[in-house]
C-alpha positions as CSV (number, residue, x, y, z in Angstrom):
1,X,-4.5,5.5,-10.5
2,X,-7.5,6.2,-12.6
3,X,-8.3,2.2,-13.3
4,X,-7.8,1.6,-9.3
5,X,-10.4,4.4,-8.8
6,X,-12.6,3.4,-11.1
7,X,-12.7,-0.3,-9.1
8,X,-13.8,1.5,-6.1
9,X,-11.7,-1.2,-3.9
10,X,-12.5,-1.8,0.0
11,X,-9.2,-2.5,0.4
12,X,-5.8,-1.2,-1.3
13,X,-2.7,-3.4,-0.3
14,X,0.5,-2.1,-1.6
15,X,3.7,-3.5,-3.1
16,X,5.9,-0.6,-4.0
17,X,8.4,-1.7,-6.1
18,X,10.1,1.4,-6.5
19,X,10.9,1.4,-2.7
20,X,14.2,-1.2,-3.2
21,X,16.0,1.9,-4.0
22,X,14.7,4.7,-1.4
23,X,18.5,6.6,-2.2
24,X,17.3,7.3,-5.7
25,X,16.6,11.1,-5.9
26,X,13.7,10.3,-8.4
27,X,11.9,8.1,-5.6
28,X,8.6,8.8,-4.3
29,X,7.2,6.7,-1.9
30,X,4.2,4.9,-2.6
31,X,2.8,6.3,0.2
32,X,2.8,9.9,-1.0
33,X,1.8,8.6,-4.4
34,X,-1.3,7.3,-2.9
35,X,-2.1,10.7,-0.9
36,X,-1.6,13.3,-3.5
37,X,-3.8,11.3,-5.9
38,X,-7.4,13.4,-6.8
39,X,-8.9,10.3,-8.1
40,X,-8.3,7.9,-5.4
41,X,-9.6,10.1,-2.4
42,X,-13.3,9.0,-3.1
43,X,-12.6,5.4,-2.7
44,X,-14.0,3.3,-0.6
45,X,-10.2,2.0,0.8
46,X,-9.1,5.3,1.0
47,X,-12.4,6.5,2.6
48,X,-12.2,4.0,4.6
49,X,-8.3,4.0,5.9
50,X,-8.3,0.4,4.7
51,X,-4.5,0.5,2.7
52,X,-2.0,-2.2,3.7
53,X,1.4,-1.6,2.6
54,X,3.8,-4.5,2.7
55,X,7.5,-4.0,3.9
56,X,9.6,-1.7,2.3
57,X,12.1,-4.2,1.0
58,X,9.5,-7.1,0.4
59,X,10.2,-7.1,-3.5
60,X,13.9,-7.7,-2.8
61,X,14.0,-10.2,0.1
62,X,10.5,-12.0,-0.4
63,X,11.9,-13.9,3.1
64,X,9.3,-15.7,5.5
65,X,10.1,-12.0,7.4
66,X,8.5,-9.7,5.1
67,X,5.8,-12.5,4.5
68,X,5.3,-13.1,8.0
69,X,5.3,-9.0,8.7
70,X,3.0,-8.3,6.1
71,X,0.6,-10.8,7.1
72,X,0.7,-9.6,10.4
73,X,-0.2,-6.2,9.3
74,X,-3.0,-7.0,7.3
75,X,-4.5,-9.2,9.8
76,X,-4.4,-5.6,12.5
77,X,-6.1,-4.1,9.2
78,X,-8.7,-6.4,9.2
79,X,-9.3,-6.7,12.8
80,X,-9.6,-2.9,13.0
81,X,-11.9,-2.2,10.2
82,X,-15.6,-1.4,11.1
């Protein structure tokens, strides 16, 4: 989280890898990960509300779906940002 900071990004787009196996009781989404970080809340993305996070199960099915979903979702992102 520390090197991500230290980039100061405009944008943070999210693959959580972790999230094929939401059952597992050691899970935390990367969502939360994200939000309870100290050293990422000064960032410009997070400042910003500028964090796409692709679908949950992208890093299993990597299908035109999740592609075409994700795309979709960044492209709102984009459009939305001032």
């Amino acid at each position: 989280m520390e090197a991500i900071a230290d980039a100061d990004p405009d944008w943070i787009i999210v693959l959580d890898r972790d999230g094929m196996n939401p059952e597992d009781p050691e899970y935390t989404p990367a969502e939360d990960l994200i939000a309870d970080s100290p050293a990422l809340q000064e960032t410009s993305a997070i400042e910003q509300d500028q964090i796409v996070y692709m679908p949950q199960g992208m890093y299993l099915t990597e299908d035109v779906q999740a592609y075409t979903d994700f795309l979709n979702d960044f492209a709102d992102a984009l459009e939305g940002a001032h």
